[in-house]
DRENFI-990160 format. One line per 2 residues: number of its first residue (from 1); their letters; for each residue x, y, z of N, C-alpha, C, CB. Coordinates in steps of 0.001 Angstrom, whole numbers, plus 500000, padded with zeros to 6 digits. Each point is the difference from the previous one (the first is absolute). Glycine has a CB too. Example, Ala and Ser with C-alpha at 12.3 -4.5 7.8 and 13.67 -1.06 7.14 Angstrom:
! DRENFI-990160
1) AS) 513190/494310/507800/499110/501190/500000/500900/501200/500000/498108/498827/501246; 501542/502223/498034/500820/501190/500060/499230/501090/500730/501184/499372/497855
This chain:
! DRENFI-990160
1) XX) 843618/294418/260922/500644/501164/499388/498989/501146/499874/501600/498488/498730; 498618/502597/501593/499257/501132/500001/499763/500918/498468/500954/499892/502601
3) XX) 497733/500049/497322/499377/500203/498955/500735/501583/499493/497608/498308/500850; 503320/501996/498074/499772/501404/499405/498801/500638/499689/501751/499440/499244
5) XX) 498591/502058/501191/498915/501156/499595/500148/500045/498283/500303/501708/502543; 498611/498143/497400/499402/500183/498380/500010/501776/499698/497999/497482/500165
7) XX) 502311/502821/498444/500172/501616/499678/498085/500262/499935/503059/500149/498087; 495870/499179/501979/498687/500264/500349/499848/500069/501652/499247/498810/497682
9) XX) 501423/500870/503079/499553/500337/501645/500505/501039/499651/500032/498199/501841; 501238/502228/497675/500851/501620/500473/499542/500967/499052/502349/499086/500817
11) XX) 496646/500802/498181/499503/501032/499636/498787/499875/500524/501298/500370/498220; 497933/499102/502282/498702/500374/500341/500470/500125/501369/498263/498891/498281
13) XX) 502728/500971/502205/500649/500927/501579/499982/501231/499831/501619/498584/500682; 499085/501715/497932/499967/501844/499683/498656/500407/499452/502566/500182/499229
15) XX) 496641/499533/500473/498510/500810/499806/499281/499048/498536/501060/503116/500980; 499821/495777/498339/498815/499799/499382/499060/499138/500187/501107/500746/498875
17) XX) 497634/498966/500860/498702/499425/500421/500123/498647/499618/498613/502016/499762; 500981/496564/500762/499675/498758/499438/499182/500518/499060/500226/498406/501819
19) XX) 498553/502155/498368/499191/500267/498527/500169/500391/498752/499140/500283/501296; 501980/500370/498409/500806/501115/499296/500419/498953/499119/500815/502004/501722
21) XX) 498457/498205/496324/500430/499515/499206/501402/500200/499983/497987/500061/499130; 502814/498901/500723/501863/500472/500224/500532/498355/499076/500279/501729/503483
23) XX) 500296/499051/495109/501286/498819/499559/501344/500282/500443/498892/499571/497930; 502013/499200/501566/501003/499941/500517/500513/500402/498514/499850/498324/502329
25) XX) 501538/502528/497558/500616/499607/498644/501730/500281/500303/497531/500818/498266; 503024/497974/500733/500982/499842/500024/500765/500323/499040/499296/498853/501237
27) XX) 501674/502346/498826/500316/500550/498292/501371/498944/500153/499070/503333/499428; 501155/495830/499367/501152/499727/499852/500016/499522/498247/500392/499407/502934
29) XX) 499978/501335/496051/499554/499829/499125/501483/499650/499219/497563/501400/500467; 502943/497578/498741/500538/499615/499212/500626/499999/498646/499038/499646/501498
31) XX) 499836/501313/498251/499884/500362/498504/501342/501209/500072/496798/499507/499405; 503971/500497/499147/501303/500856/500039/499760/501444/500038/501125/498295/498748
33) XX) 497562/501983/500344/499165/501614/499767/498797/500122/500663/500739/500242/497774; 499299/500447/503283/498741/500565/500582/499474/501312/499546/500690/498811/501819
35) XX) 498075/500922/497270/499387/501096/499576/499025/500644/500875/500436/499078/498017; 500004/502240/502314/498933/500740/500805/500030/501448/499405/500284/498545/502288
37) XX) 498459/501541/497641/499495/501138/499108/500469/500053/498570/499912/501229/502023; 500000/497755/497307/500190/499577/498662/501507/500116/499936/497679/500748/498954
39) XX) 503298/499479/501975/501470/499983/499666/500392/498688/500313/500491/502357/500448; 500741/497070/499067/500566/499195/500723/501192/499879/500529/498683/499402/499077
41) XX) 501540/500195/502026/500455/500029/501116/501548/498961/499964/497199/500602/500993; 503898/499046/499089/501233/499277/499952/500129/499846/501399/501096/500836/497873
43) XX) 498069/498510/503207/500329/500156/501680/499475/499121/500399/500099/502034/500461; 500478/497644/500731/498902/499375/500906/499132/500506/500815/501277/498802/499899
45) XX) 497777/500455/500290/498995/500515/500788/501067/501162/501295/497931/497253/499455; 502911/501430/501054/500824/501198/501353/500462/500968/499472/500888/498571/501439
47) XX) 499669/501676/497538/500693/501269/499661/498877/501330/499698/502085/498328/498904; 496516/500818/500140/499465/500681/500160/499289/501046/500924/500521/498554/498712
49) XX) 499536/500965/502896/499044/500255/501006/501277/500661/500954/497736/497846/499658; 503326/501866/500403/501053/500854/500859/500157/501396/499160/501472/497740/501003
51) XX) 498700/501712/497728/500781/501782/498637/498734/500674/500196/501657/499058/497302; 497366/500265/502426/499041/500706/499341/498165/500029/500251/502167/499511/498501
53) XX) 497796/500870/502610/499017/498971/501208/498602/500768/499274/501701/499631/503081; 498085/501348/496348/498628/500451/499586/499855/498930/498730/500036/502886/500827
55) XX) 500811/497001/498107/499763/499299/499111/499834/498291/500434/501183/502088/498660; 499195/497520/502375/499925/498579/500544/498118/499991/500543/503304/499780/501031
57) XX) 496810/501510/499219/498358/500180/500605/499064/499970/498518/500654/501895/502500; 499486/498624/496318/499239/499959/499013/500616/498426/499399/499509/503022/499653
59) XX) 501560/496426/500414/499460/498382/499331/499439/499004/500934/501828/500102/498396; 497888/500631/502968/499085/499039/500820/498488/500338/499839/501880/499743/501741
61) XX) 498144/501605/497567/498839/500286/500154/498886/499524/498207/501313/502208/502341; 500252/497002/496666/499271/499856/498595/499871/498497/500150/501026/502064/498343
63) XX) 497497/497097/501478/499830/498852/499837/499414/499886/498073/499530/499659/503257; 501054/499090/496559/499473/499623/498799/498311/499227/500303/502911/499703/498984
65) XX) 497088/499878/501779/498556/499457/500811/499440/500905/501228/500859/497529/499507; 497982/501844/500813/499707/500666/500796/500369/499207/501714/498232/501137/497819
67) XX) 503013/498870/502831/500596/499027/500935/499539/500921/501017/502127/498634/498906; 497393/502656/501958/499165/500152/500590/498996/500019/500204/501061/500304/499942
69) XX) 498104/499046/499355/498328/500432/500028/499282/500080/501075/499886/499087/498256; 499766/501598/502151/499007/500295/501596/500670/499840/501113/498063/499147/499214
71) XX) 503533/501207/500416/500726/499917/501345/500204/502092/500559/501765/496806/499008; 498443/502959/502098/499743/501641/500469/501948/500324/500375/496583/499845/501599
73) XX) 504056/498785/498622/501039/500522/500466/500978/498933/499514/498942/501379/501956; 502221/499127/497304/501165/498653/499674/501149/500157/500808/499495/499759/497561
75) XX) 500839/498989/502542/501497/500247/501681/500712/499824/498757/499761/498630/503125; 501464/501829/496997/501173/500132/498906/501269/499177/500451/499202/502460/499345
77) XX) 501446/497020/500173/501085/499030/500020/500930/500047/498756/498481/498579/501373; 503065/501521/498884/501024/499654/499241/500185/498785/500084/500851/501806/500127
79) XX) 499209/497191/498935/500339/498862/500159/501836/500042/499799/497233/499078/499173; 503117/500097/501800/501319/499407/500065/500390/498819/499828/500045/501337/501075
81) XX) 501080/498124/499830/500734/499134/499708/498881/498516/500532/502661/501832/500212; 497467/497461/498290/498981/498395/500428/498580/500711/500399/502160/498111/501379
83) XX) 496563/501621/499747/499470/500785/499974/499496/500980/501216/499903/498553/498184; 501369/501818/501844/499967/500941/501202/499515/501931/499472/502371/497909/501267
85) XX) 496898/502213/499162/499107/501393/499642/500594/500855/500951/497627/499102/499258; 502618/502676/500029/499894/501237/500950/499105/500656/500214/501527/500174/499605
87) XX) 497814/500299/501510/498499/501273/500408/500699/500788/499329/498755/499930/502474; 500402/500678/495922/500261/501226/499835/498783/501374/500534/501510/498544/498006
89) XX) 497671/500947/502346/498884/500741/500367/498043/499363/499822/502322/501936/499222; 497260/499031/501106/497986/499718/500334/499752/501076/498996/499282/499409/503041
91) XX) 499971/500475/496078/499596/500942/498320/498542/499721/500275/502139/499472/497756; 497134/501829/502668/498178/499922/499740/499921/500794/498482/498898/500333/503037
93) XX) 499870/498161/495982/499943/499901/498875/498986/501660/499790/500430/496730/499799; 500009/503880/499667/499414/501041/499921/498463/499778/499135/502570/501159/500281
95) XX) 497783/498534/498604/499354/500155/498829/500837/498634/498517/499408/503322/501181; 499627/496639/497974/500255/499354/499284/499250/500243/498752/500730/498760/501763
97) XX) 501140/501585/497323/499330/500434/498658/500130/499020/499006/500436/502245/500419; 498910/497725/498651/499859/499427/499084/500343/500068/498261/498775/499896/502050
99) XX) 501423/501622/498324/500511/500896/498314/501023/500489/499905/498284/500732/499576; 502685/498662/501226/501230/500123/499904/500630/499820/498835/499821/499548/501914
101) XX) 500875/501353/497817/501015/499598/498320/501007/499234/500483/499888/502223/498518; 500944/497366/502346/500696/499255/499923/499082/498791/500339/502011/501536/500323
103) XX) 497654/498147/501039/499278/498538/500575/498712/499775/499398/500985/500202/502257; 499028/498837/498360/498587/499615/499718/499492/500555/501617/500251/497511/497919
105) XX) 500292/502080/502923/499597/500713/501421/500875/500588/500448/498725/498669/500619; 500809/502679/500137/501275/500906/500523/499307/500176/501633/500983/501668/497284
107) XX) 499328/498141/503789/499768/500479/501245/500440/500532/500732/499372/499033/499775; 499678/502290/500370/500385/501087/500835/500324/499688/501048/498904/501175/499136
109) XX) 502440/498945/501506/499986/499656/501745/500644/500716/500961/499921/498038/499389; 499825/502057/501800/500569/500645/500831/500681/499332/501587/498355/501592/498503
111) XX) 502650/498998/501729/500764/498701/500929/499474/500317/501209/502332/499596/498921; 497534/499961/502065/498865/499718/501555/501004/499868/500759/497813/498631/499462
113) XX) 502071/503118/501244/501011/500046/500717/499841/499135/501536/500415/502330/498545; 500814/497453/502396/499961/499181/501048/500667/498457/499659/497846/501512/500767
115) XX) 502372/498909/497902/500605/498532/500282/502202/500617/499111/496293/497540/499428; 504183/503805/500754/500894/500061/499307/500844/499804/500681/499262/501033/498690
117) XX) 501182/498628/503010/500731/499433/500370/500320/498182/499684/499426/502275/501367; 499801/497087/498017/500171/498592/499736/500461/499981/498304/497998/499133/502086
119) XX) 501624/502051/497468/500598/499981/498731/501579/499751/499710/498089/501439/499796; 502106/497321/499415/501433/499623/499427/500421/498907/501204/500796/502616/498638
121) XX) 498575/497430/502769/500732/499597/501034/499148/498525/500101/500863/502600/501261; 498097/497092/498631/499049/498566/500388/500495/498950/498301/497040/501634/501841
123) XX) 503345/497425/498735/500085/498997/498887/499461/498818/500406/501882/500923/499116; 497255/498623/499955/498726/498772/500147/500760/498787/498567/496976/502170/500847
125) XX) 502128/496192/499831/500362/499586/498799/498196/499855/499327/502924/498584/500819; 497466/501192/497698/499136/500797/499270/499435/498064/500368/501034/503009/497780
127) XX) 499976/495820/501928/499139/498801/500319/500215/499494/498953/498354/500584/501391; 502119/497890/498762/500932/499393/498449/498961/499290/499423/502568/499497/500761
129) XX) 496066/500769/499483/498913/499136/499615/498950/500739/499311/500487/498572/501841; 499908/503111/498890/499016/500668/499284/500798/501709/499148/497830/498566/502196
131) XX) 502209/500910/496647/501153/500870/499184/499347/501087/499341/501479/498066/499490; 497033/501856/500550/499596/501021/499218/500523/501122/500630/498078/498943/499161
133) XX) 501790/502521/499878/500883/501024/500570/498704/501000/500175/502726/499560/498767; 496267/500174/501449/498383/500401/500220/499648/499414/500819/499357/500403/498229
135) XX) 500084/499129/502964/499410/499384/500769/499327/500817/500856/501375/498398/499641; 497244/500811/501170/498929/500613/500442/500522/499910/501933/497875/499147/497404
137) XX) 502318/502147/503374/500614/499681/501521/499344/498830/500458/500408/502366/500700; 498176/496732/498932/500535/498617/500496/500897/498805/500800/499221/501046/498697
139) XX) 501881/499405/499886/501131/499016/500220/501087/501003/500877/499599/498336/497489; 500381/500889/503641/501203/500295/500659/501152/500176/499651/499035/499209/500985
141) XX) 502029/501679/499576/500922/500081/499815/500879/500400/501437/499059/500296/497506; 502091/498629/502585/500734/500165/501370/500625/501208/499612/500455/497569/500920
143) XX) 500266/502784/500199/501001/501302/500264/501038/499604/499942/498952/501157/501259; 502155/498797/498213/501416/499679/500154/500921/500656/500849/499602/499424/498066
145) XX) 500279/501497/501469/500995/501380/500839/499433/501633/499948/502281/498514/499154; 498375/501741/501906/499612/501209/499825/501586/500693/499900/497334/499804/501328
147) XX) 502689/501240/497904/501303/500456/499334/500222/501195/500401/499829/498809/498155; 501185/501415/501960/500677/501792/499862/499520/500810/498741/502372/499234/501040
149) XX) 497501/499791/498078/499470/501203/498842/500999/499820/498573/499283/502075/502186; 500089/498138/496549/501418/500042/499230/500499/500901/500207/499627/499031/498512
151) XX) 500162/502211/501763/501453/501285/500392/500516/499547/501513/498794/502589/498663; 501072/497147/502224/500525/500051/501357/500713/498341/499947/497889/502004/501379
153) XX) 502314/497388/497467/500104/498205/500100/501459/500166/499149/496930/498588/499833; 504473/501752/501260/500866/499886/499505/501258/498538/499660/498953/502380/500896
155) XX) 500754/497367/497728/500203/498938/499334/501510/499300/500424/498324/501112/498116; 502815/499965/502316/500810/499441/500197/501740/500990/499293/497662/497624/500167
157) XX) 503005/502675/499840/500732/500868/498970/500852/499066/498679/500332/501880/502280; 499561/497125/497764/500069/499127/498685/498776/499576/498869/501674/499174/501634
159) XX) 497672/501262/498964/498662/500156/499633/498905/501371/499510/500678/498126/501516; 500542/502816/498713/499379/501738/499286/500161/500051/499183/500205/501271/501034
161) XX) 498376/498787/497897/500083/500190/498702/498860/500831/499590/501220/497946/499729; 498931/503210/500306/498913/501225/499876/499690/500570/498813/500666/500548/501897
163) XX) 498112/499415/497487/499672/500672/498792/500134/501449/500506/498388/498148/498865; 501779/503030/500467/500065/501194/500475/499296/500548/500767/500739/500058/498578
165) XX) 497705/499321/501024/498831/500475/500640/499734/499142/500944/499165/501048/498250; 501589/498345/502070/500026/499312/501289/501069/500688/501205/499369/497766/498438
167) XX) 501590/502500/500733/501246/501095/500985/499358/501144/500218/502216/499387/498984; 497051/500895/500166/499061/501488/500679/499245/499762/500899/499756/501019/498215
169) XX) 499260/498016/502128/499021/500312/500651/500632/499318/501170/497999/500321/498292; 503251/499092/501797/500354/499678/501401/500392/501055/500476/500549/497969/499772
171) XX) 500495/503128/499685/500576/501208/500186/499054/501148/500196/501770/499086/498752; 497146/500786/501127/499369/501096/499819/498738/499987/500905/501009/500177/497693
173) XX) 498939/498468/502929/499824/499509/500605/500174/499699/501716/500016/499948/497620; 501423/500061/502436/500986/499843/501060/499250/498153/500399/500611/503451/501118
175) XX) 499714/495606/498415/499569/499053/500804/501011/499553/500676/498361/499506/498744; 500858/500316/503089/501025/499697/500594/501054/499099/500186/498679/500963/500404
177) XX) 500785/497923/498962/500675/498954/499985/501265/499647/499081/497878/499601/500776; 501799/500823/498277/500295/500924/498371/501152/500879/500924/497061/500424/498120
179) XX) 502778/500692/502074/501114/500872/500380/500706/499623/501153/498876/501670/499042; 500609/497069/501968/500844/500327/501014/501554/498861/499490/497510/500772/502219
181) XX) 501828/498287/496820/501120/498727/499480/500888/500777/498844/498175/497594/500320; 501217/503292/499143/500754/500819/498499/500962/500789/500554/497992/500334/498407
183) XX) 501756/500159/503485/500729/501482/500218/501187/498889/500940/497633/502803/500174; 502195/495218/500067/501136/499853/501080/501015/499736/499005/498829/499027/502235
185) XX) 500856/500911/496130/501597/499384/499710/500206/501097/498684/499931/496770/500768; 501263/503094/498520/500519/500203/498642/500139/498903/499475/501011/501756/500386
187) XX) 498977/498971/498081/500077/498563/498940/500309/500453/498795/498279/498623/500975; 501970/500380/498102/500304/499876/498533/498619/499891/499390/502350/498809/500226
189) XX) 497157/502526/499217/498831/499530/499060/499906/500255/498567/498950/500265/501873; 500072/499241/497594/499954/500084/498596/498610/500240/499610/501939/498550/499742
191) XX) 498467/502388/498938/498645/500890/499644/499899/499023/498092/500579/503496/501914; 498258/496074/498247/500075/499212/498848/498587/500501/498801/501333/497779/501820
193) XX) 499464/502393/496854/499196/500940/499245/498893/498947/499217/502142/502037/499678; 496575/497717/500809/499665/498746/499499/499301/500373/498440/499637/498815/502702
195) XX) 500409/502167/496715/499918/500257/498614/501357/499597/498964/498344/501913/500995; 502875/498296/499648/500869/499643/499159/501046/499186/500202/499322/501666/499406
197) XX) 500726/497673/502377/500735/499039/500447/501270/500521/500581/498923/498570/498424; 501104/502556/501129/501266/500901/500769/500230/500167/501707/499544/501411/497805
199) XX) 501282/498129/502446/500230/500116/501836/500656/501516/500491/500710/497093/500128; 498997/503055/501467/500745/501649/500129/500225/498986/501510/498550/503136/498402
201) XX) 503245/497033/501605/499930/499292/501678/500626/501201/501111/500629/497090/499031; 499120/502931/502106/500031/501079/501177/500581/499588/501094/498152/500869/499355
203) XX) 502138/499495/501448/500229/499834/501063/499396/501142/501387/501902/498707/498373; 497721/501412/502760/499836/500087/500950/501342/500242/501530/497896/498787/498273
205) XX) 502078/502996/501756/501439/499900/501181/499603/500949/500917/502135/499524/498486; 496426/500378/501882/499492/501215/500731/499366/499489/501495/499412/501305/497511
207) XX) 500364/499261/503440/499313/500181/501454/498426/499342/499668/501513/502584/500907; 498107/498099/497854/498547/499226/500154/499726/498530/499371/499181/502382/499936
209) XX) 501954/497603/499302/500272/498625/499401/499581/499679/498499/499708/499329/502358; 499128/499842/497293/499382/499996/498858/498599/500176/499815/501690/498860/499704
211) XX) 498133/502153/501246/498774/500752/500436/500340/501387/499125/499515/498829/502734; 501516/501479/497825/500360/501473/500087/500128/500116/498234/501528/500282/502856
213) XX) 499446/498716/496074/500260/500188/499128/498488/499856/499026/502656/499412/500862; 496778/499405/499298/498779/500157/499689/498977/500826/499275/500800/499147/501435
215) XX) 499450/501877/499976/498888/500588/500537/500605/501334/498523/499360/499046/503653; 501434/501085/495965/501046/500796/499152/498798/500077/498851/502942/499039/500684
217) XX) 497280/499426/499241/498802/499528/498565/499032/500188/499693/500569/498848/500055; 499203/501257/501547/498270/499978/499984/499780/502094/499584/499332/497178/502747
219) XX) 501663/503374/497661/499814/501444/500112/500308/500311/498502/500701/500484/502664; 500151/498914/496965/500571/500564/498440/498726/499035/498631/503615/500194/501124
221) XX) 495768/498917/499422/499046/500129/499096/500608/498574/499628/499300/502796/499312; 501770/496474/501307/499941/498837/499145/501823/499949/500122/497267/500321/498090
223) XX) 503126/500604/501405/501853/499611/499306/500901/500575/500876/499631/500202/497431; 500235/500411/504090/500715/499975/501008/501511/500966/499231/498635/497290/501332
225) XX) 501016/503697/497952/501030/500884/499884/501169/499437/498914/499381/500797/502547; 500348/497779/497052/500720/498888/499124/500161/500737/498397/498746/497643/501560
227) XX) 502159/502746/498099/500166/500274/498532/499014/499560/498946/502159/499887/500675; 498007/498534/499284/499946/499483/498905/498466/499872/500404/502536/498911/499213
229) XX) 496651/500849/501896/498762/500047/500278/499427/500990/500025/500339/498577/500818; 500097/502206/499726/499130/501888/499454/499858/500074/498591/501252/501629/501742
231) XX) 499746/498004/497879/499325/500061/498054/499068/499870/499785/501206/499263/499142; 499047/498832/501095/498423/499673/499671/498716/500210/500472/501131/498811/499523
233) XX) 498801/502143/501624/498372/500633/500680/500786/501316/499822/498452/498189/502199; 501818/502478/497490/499970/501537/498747/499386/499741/498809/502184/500845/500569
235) XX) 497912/497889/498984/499808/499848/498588/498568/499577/500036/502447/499383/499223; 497317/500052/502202/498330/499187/500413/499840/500214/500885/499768/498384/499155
237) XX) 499264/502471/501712/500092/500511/501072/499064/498844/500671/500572/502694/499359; 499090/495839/500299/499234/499030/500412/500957/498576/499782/497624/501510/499394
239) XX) 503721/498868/500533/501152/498645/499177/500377/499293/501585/501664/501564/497268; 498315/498738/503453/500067/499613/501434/498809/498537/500564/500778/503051/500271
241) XX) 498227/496748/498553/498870/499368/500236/500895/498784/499611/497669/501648/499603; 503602/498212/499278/500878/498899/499692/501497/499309/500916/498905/501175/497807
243) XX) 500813/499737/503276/500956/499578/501170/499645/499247/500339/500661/501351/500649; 499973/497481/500331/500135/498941/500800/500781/500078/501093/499584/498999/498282
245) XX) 500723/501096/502865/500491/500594/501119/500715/498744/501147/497961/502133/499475; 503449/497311/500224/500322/499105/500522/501064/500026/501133/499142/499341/497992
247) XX) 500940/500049/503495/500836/499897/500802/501218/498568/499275/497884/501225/502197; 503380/498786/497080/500911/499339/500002/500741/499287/501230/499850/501375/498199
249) XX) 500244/499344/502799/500851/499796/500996/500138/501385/501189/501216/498261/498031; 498914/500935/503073/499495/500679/501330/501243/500481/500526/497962/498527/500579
251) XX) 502499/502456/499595/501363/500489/501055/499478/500526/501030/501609/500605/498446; 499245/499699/502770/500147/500407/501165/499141/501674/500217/502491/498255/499981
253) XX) 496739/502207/500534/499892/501730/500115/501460/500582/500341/497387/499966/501048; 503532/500015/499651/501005/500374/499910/501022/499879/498858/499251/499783/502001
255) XX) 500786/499735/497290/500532/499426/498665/500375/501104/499529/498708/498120/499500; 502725/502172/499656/500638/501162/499770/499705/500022/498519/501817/500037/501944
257) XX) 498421/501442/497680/499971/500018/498747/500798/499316/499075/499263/501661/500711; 501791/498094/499464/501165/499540/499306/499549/498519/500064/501972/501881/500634
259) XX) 497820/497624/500513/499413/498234/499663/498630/500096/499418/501160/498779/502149; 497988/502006/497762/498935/499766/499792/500205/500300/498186/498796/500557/502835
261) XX) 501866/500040/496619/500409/500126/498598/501172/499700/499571/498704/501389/500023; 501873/497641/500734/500424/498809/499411/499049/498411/499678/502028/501366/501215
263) XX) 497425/498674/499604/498888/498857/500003/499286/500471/498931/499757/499319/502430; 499681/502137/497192/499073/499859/498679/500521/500288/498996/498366/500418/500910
265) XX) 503143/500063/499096/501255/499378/499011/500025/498768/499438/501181/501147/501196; 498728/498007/499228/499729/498405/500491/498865/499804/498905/500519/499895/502991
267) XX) 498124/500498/497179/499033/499625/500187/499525/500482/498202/499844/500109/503251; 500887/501201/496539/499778/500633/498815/500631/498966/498970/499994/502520/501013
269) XX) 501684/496664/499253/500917/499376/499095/498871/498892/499847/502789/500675/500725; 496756/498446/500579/498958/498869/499343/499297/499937/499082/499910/499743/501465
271) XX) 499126/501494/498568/498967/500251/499046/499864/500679/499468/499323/499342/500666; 501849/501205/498469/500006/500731/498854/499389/501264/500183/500022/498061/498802
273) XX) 499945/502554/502135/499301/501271/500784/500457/501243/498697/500431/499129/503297; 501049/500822/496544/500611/501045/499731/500172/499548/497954/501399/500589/503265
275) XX) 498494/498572/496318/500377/499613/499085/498973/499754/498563/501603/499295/501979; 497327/500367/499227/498485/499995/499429/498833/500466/501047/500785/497966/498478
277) XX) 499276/502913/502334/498976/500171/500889/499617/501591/500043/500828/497819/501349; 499149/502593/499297/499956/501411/500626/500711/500661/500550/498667/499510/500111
279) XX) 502647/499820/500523/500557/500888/500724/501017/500233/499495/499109/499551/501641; 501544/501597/498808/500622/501193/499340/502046/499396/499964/497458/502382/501323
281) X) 502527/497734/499979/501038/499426/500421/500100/499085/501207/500615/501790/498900
């Protein structure tokens, strides 16, 4: 059986040195509050690093110990499912402070360009023997796959479930993969208010499909011209951060108006859309 490429041949393919102090680290952290910069945090590590990718960069950069010491460069990893790891990037250790008010260590770093095409896309296993989430490049690590990416890695349309700031940066974005599956069909979707549990359900009867309506959302800031959702981002011009963005059910691109709002007729009586939700009528 033919030996897998290890994620150490394919970065020292792109420029870094066998000599080159280099750890491995694996963020996958457990804990319910992640404090970074003395706040704390209600997320996961993933949510943290897709919403909010500078602040994912300062809790990689706060150790309570000192887990780089005399290393020049840390390879970065999302840990996933069992222990399968994502390339989030190559970080040269800038500097290392010590009088930090929040850490005990804070490290300055900067990401090493040449390797941002493998970013999100190389998945390694981290190794069911060796769990530390620190390790010295030493220990090998196979390659599993190489990926489309989390934006270009379309999940499936029973399977769309978009934080807002996730519907933006696909839209704003244009990913192709993303727009070319959103623009072949229409559908029944639902906008779900995850601050107060309230649902808003839609439908889709247009040429571009559920691209086109979308894309509405992405322009209006969140509430797609919706009554009862413009309120609430008039009232919070940041209330859009409590959306959830769901495909219900897939119709035809040709699909008429009249069937296509009867089906989310349908769809509103199930779930209390109109009775307890958001929508209007």
């Amino acid at each position: 059986m033919e030996k897998k490429m290890t994620i150490q041949e394919l970065l020292y393919n792109r420029g870094l040195k066998k000599d080159d102090k280099i750890v491995l680290v694996r963020h996958k952290d457990k804990r319910e509050a992640k404090v970074i910069r003395g706040v704390p945090y209600i997320k996961s590590v993933y949510d943290i690093y897709r919403e909010q990718p500078e602040l994912f960069l300062e809790y990689q950069a706060e150790q309570s110990d000192d887990k780089f010491k005399g290393a020049e460069y840390i390879v970065s990893f999302l840990g996933e499912e069992g222990t399968l790891s994502r390339f989030l990037g190559v970080y040269r250790i800038e500097e290392t402070i010590t009088t930090d008010r929040h850490s005990a260590y804070y490290y300055m770093m900067t990401e090493v360009e040449g390797f941002k095409n493998l970013k999100e896309r190389v998945i390694i296993d981290w190794g069911k023997g060796t769990i530390a989430w620190c390790q010295g490049m030493h220990n090998e690590k196979e390659i599993v796959e190489i990926t489309p990416g989390f934006d270009n890695a379309f999940p499936g349309y029973p399977n769309v479930i978009l934080k807002y700031s996730q519907l933006r940066d696909i839209i704003n974005n244009a990913y192709p993969v993303w727009k070319r599956m959103l623009s072949a069909v229409n559908c029944i979707y639902s906008i779900l208010d995850n601050k107060t549990g309230q649902i808003y359900i839609g439908s889709t009867y247009n040429k571009l499909g559920i691209w086109g309506r979308w894309t509405v959302y992405f322009d209006t800031h969140g509430h797609g011209n919706n009554v009862s959702l413009k309120a609430l981002i008039e009232s919070d011009p940041k209330y859009a951060k409590n959306f959830i963005y769901s495909i219900l059910h897939i119709m035809p691109i040709n699909v008429s108006p009249e069937q296509a709002i009867k089906e989310e007729t349908i769809f509103k009586n199930k779930l209390g859309a109109i009775s307890f939700g958001l929508c209007n009528n």
